[in-house]
N, C-alpha and C positions, 0 to 999 in steps of 0.2 A: 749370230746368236742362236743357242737352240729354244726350238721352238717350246713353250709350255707343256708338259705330259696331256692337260684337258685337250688340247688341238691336236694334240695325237690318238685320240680316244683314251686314253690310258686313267685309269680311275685309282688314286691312290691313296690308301686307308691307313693311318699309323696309330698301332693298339699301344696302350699302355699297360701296364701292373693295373691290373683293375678292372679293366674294362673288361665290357662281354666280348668272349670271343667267337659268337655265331656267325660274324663278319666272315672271319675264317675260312668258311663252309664256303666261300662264294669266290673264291679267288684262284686266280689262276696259278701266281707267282705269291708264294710265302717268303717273307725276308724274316728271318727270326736271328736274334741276335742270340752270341753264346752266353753271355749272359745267367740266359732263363737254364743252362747246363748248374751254373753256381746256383741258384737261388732254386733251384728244385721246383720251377714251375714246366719246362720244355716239354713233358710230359700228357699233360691238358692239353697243350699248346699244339702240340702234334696231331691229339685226337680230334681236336675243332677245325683240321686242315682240310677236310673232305676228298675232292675230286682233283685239287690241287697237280699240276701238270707241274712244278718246279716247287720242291719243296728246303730252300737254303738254310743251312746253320753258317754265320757269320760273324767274324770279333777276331780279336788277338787271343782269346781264348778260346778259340775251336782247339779241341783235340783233332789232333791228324791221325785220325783210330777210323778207316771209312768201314773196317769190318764190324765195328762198334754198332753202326746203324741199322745192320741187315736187318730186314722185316720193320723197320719203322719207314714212315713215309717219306723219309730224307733221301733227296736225289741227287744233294751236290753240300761239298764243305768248303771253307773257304776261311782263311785263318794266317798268321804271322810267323815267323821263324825269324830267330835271332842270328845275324850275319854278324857281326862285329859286336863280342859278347864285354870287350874293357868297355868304349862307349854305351849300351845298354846299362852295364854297372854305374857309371857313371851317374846317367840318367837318373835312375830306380835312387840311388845313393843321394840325390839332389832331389829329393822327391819327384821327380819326373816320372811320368806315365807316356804310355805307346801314341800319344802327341807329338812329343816332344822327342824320339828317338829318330827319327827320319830313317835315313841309309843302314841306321845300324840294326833295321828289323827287313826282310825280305816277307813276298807276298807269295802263297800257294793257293791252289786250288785241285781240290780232287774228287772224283764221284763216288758216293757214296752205291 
């Protein structure tokens, strides 16, 4: 069994739509989901990152654009690609969402 994040020292803060983000300012590891790219908050979101040693954009909606980032505080992207594009249709077509596609979506990551 792994051990709890607390018994590892590890302090773990999860912000919502809403909330202040001067948490931000104090972390080491930013998980930001891509998301806030659609909804037009990433922006803030970034500025409230501060000193931040790892700053992650993460989701099936990461654009896989790392030249996109230059000059923002993003240091790694991390996002989906569709492998088997009839099953994905499928899915989408069945109302299914990136749950429910299993094998037929692949995992990337790259640095920003």
């Amino acid at each position: 069994m792994q051990p709890a994040l607390e018994e590892l020292g590890i302090r773990l803060q999860v912000l919502e739509r809403g909330d202040p983000l001067r948490a931000l300012g104090d972390c080491d590891v930013a998980l930001i989901t891509a998301t806030t790219i659609i909804n037009h908050t990433l922006g803030g979101i970034l500025e409230a990152t501060g000193e931040a040693r790892e700053v992650v954009i993460l989701g099936p909606s990461t654009p896989y654009i790392p030249a996109a980032f230059l000059g923002t505080p993003v240091t790694l992207l991390a996002g989906s690609v569709v492998l088997d594009l009839g099953k994905a249709r499928r899915v989408v077509s069945e109302g299914g969402g990136t749950r429910t596609m299993g094998k037929a979506l692949g995992r990337w990551v790259a640095r920003a």
